[in-house]
C-alpha positions in Angstrom: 175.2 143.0 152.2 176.8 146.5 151.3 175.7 148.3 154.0 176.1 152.3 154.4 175.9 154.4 152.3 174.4 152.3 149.7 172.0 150.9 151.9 170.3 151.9 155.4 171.5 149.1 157.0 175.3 147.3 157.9 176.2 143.5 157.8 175.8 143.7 161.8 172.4 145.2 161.7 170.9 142.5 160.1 172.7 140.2 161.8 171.1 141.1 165.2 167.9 141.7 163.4 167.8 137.4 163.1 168.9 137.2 166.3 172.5 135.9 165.6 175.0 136.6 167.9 177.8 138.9 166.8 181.3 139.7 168.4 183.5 141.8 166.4 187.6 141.2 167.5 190.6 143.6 167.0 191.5 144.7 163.2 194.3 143.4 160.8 194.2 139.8 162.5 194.9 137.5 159.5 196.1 133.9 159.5 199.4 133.6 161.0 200.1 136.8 162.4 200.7 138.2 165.3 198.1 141.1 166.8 199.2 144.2 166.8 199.0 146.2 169.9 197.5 149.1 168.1 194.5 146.9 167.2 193.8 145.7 170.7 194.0 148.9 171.6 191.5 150.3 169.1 189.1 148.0 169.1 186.8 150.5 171.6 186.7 152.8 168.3 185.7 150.1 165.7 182.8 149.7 168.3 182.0 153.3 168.9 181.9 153.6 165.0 179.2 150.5 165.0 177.3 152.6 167.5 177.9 155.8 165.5 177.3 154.3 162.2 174.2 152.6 163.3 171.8 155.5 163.2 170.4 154.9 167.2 169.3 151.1 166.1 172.4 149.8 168.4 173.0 150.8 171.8 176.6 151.4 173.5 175.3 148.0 175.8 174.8 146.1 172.9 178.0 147.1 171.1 180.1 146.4 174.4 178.5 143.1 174.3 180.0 142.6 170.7 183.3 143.0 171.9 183.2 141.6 174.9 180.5 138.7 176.2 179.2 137.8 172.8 182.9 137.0 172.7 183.0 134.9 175.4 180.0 132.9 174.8 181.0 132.1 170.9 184.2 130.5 172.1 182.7 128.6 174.8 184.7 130.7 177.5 183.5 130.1 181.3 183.5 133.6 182.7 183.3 134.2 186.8 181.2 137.1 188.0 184.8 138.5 190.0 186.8 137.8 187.6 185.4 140.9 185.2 187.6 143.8 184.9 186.3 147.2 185.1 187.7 150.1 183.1 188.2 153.8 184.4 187.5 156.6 181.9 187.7 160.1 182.1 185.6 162.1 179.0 181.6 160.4 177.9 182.9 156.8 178.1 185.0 154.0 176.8 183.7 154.5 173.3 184.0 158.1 173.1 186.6 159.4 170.9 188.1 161.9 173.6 188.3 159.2 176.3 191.3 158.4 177.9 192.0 155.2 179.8 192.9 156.4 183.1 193.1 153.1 185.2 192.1 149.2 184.7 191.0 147.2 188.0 191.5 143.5 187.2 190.8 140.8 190.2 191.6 138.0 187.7 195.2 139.3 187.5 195.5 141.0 191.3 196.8 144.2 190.1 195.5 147.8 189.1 196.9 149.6 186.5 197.0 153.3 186.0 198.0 155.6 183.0 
């Protein structure tokens, strides 16, 4: 599967067109070593470029699944509705390339953090 530009469509396009559930995880994560911070941290821009690269076929919902539920349910993670954390943005959203992280609310941890 070559995908752009040789061919209209990426790996995870025709994944999700047989209905196979894809999450995508940080960067540079090889066997034995340690994640850098830098990948967690740009993992929103490896899925804005999914939704960018995708031509309109996948939607900003279905790319935050990628990277976040789909996650969850391929390792068999039980998840609690209050236990989600929700993200504060200022610019178009968490994918955009201008957003900034402004503030994360997370119950699971009992704290709020702001940048």
């Amino acid at each position: 599967m070559p995908g752009p530009p040789l061919t209209d469509e990426s790996a995870i396009q025709i994944l999700l067109s047989h209905n196979v559930t894809v999450g995508i995880m940080p960067q540079a994560i090889i066997a034995g070593s340690a994640l850098s911070s830098w990948a967690a941290r740009n993992l929103r821009w490896d899925v804005g470029w999914i939704v960018a690269a995708s031509g309109g076929k996948i939607s900003f919902e279905a790319a935050y699944a990628m990277a976040s539920i789909n996650i969850e349910k391929l390792l068999g993670v039980d998840t609690y509705a209050n236990h989600g954390e929700l993200v504060a943005t200022s610019g178009e959203g968490l994918l955009s390339f201008e957003a900034k992280v402004l503030g994360i609310i997370s119950p699971r941890r009992g704290l709020v953090d702001l940048f």
